[in-house]
N, C-alpha and C positions, 0 to 999 in steps of 0.2 A: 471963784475961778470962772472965767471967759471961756467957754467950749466952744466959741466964734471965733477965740481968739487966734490967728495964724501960727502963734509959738506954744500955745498950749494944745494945738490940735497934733504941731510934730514933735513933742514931747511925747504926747499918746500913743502915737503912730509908733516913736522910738520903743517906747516900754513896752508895747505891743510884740514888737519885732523881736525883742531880749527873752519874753516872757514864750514864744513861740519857739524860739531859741532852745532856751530852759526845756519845756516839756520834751521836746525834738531828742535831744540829749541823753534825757530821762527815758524815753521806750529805746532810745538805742541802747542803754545800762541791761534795760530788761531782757536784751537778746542774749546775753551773757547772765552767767551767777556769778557777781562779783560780789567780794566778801563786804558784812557788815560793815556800817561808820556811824557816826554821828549824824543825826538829822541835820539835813541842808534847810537852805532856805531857796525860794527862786533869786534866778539872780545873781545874788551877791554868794550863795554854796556857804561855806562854813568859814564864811570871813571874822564872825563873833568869834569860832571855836578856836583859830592859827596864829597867835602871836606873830604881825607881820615883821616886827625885828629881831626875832628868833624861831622863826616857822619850823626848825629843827627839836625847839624843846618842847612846841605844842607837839609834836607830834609825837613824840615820844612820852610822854604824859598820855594821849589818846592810845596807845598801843597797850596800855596796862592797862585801860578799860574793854577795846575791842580786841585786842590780839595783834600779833606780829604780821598780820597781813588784814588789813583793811582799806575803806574808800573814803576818801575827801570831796567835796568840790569846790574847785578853785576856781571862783565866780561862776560859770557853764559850764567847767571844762571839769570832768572826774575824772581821779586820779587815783591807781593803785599805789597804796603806801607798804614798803618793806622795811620792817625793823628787827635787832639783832642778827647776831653772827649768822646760826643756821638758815635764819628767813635767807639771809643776803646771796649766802653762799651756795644754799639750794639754787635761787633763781638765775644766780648771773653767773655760776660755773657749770653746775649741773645741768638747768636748762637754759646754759647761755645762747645755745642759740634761737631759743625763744623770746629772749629780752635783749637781745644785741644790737635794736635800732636806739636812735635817737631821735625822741619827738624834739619838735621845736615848738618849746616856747616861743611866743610873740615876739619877746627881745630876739632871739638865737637867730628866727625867721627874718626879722627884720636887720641884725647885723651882718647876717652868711645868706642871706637866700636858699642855703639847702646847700652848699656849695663848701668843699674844700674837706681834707679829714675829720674836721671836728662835728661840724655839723649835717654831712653825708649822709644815705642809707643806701643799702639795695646794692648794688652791683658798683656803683661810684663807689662807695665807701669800702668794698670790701678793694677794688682794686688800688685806689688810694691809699687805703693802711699797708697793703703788700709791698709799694712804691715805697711807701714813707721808711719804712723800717728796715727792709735791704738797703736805702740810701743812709739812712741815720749809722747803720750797721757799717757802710765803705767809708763813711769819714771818722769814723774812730769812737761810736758811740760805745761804751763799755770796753773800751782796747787802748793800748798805751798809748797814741797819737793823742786823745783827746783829752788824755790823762794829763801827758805835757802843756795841751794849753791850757790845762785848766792849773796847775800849779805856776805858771808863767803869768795868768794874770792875778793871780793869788799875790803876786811880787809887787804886782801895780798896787793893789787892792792895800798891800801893807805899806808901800812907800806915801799913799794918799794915807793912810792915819797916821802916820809917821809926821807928815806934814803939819798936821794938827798941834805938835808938839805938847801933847799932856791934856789941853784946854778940852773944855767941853764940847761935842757937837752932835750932829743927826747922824747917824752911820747910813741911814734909809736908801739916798739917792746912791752913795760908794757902792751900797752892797747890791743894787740895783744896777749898779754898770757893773760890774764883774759880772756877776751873774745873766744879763743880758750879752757880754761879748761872748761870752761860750755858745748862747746858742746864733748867735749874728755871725759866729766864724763858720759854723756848717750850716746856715741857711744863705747866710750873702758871699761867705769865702774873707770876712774883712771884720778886726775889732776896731771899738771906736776909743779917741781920747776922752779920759774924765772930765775934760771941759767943751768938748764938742755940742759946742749950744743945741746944734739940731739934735743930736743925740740924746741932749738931757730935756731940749722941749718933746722926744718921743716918749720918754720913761715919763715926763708929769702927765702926758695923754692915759698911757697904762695906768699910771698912778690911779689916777682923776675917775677912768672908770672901772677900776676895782672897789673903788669907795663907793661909788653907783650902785654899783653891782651887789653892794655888801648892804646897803640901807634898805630901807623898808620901800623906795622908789620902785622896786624890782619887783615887789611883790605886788605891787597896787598898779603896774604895767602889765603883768604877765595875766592877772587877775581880770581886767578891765582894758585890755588895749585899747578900742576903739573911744571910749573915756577920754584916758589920759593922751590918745593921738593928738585931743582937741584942746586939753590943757599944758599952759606952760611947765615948765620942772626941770629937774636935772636929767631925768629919762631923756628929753633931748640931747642932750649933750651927750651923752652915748654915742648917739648912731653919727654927728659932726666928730666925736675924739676918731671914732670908726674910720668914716671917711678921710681924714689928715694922715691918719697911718698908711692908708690903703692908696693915698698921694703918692708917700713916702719909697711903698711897696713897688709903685707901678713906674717909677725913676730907676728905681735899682733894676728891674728887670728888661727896662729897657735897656740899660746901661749892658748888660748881661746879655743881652739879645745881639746888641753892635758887636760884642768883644767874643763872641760863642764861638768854640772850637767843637765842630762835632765828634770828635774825636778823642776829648780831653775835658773832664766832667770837673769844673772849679769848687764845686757845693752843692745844694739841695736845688737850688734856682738853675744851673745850669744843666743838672740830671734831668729836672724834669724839664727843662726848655727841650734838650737831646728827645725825651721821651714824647714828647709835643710833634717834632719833626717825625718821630719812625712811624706813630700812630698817624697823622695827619690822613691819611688815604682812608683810616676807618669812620665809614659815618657815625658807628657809635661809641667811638672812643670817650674814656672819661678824663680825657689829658689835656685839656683845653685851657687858656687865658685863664677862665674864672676860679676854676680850683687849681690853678696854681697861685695865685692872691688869696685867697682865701686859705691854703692850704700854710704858704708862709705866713700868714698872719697866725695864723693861730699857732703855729711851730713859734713865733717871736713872743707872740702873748703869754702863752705858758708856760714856756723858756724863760722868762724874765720875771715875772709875778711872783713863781710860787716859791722858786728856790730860793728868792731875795726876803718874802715876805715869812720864809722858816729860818733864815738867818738872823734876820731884824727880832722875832719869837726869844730865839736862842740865847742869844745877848743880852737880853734883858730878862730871862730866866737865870742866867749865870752871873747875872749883876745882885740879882735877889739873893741867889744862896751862893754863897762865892765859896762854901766848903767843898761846892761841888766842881765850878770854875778850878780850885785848886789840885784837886785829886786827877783831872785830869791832864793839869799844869805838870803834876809830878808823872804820871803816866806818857807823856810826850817825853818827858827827858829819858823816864827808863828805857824806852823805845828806840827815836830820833835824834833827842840831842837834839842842840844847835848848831850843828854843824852843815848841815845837808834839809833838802826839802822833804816835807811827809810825800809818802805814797802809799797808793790804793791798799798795796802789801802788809805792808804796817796795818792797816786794820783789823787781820785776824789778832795779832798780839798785842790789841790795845781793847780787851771787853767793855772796859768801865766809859770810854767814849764812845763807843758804836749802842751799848745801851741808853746814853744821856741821850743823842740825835734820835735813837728810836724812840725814844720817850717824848724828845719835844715833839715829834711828828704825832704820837697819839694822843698827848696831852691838849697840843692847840688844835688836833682836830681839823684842820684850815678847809677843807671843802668840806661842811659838815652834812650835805644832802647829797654829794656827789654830784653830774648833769646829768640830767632829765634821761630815763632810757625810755622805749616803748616798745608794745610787744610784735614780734616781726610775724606771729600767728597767733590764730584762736588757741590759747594754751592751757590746758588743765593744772592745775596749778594749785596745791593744798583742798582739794574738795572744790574749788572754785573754777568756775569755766571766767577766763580773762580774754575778752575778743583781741583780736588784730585789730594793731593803732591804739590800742592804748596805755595812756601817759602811766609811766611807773616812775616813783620814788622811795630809791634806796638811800635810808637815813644811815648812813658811814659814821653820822656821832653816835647810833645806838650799839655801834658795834667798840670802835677806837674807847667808849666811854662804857662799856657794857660792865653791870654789878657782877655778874659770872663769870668774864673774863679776867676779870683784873683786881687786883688785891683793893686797890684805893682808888677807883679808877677818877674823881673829882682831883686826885692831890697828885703832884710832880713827884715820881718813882721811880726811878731809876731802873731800880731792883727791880721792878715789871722785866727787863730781859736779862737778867743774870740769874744765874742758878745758883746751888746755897756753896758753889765751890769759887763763883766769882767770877766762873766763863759766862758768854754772851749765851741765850739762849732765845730763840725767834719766839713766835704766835704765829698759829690761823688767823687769828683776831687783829693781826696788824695788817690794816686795810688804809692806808692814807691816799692809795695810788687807785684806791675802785679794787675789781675783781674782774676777772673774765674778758671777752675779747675786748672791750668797750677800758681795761684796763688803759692807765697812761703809758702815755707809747715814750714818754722820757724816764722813762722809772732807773733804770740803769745809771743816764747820764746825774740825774739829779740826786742818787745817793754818791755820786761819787763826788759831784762839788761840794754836799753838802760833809762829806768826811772833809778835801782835801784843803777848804776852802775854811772849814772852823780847824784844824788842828794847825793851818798856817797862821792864823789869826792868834789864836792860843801860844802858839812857838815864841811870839813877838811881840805880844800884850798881855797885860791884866787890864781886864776891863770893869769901869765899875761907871758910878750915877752922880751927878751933882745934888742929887737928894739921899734923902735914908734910906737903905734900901727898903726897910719897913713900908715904907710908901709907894714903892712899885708895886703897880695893879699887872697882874700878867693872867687875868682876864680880859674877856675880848669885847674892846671898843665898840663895835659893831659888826654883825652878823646877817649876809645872805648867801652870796655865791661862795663868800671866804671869809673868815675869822677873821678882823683887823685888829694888829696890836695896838694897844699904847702908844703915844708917841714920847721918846724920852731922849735925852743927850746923856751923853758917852766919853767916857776919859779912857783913853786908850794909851794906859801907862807901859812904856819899854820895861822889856824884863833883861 
């Protein structure tokens, strides 16, 4: 090797600056007593020890050697790890307001700039959730107005399989527009048709980067940014699907800006436009242009992903054991009939389906590390002094999958929320929504699509597979921000 040489001089230079980096890192660990981990390395931290396409189950594997609260390092950057129920539940209830920020990773940093509910802290963020949740609350989140629409596009949602007439096909992108018009009618005031090109080139952008999101890309970005800034990949493509939406975003609110009535609030975009105008005189209001893009964004992102991506789950869990599909076949008729549409109500006196949907929610696990929290003070925490600003991960699979919580907890069990008389019966340990304030602010809306949205579907179909069912895998394709199912086609036979 050339030590004259110009590219091996700022290689050196480079590895210089990382390893400076590293140590830097390292005496700032030592101002705190954070708990045991595995030997890092400089550098690269414990890139050998975290399985990057399932970093949930290395770590959960490490928790049984180090305990329920231990440190990683994830390339420079160390990381408190929480696992099981009590760990989870001590820190993000008990001392939630200790762990109630959210660090940004690389990616988060580089999609949101800090900006908008999701990615906020500090005084932004607390005012933004307050905003987000009294407005989710006026258009009918958890109340019978959104209840209506969401059984009204449930009618679209059945007359598109209907369409299909018998034949095989992807439920994927269907179940993708239903469940994105629910949240597109309280964030824009407007649903879209199932063939609105631009609507369905928004859902493959969603699509596209939850598959990103779920690969091992994510982990070898967040790991390494400055790296992979330099190298091609699909991590690109992220931050352009990012910006095409945020296109898409910044039309509508203009659109919304010309047509504004101060006086008369159409949706989420015209609340906070109203709320944009009263604050405008305060220099330090948090109601600005950028966290409101940001703020709809991520209300449309999580709004459309998750609910669709536990339906698609669903269907192909009830395609597998169609004993189960059936029992709740016969339990909609004891109920509803075919007469009339399910609602919300119907759900205390149907057990046997509010426990199948609680199950596939802890069964597929879908966020199985939860996002990224960090501590919003130096906080005492199991024996451990944990500084401010630092990165916490709360693994939701060690809990949703936990040997102490749950009977079978690897196998589909229904039985997990009935009790031995055949009523529904909840969990502590059903955590699919996170815990404490940093909980999902759709939790409400999203179990109620998910009841009204499969027992419409169920009222109208038996659904099964153009394969054996033997042969459906309902383990998860791929793993990082979210579980991805299988992908399978679907006969969605009239009953």
């Amino acid at each position: 090797m050339n030590l004259g040489d110009p590219g091996t001089t700022l290689l050196f230079a480079f590895l210089s600056i990382l390893l400076a980096v590293w140590f830097w890192k390292s005496k700032e660990r030592q101002k705190g007593r954070l708990p045991p981990g595995p030997p890092a390395l400089p550098i690269l931290g414990n890139l050998f020890q975290v399985n990057i396409k399932a970093p949930h189950k290395s770590l959960i594997k490490l928790s049984e050697q180090y305990g329920p609260v231990f440190t990683v390092w994830l390339g420079t950057c160390p990381a408190v790890v929480l696992c099981g129920f009590e760990t989870i539940k001590e820190a993000l209830i008990e001392h939630g307001h200790d762990f109630d920020s959210r660090f940004l990773l690389p990616v988060l940093q580089k999609m949101s700039g800090g900006y908008g509910i999701l990615a906020s802290n500090g005084e932004r963020w607390k005012q933004l959730r307050r905003f987000s949740l009294s407005t989710l609350r006026n258009f009918g989140m958890g109340k019978k107005g959104i209840e209506e629409r969401i059984q009204g596009e449930a009618q679209f949602l059945v007359a598109a399989f209907r369409n299909k007439k018998g034949n095989p096909f992807n439920p994927d992108f269907l179940l993708r527009c239903a469940a994105s018009n629910i949240i597109c009618s309280i964030v824009f005031g407007d649903r879209f048709e199932y063939e609105d090109r631009e609507f369905l080139s928004l859902l493959e952008l969603i699509a596209e980067n939850g598959r990103i999101l779920s690969s091992p890309w994510l982990q070898m970005y967040n790991n390494f940014p400055k790296i992979m800034d330099l190298l091609p990949g699909p991590h690109k493509k992220i931050l352009q699907n990012v910006a095409d939406l945020s296109n898409f975003l910044n039309k509508s609110i203009k659109s919304h800006k010309e047509s504004l009535q101060q006086d008369f609030a159409r949706d989420y975009i015209d609340s906070f436009l109203i709320k944009i105008e009263e604050e405008k005189h305060k220099p330090d209001s948090e109601f600005t242009d950028n966290n409101l893009l940001m703020s709809a964004l991520s209300l449309f992102l999580a709004g459309t992903e998750t609910t669709s991506t536990t339906l698609q789950w669903t269907l192909q869990i009830l395609a597998k054991y169609p004993q189960i599909q059936e029992r709740i076949h016969q339990e909609i008729e004891e109920v509803i009939g075919s007469s009339r549409c399910p609602t919300i109500e119907d759900r205390a006196k149907m057990p046997y389906t509010d426990a199948v949907i609680h199950e596939v929610q802890r069964y597929i696990d879908l966020v199985p590390m939860d996002l990224p929290h960090m501590t919003s003070n130096d906080v005492e925490f199991r024996g451990y002094l944990i500084p401010k600003g630092m990165l916490v991960l709360p693994v939701l699979s060690s809990v949703l999958k936990g040997t102490s919580q749950w009977e079978v907890p690897e196998s589909f069990h229904p039985n997990h929320f009935l009790d031995e008389n055949g009523c529904f019966k909840n969990s502590e340990s059903f955590m699919p929504f996170s815990a404490g304030k940093r909980k999902c602010l759709g939790e409400s809306l999203a179990r109620m699509e998910l009841f009204l949205f499969l027992t419409t579907m169920l009222q109208n179909f038996v659904f099964n597979t153009d394969i054996d069912r033997k042969d459906i895998n309902i383990s998860s394709l791929s793993s990082g921000l979210l579980h991805i199912p299988h992908v399978y086609k679907f006969c969605a036979i009239s009953r």
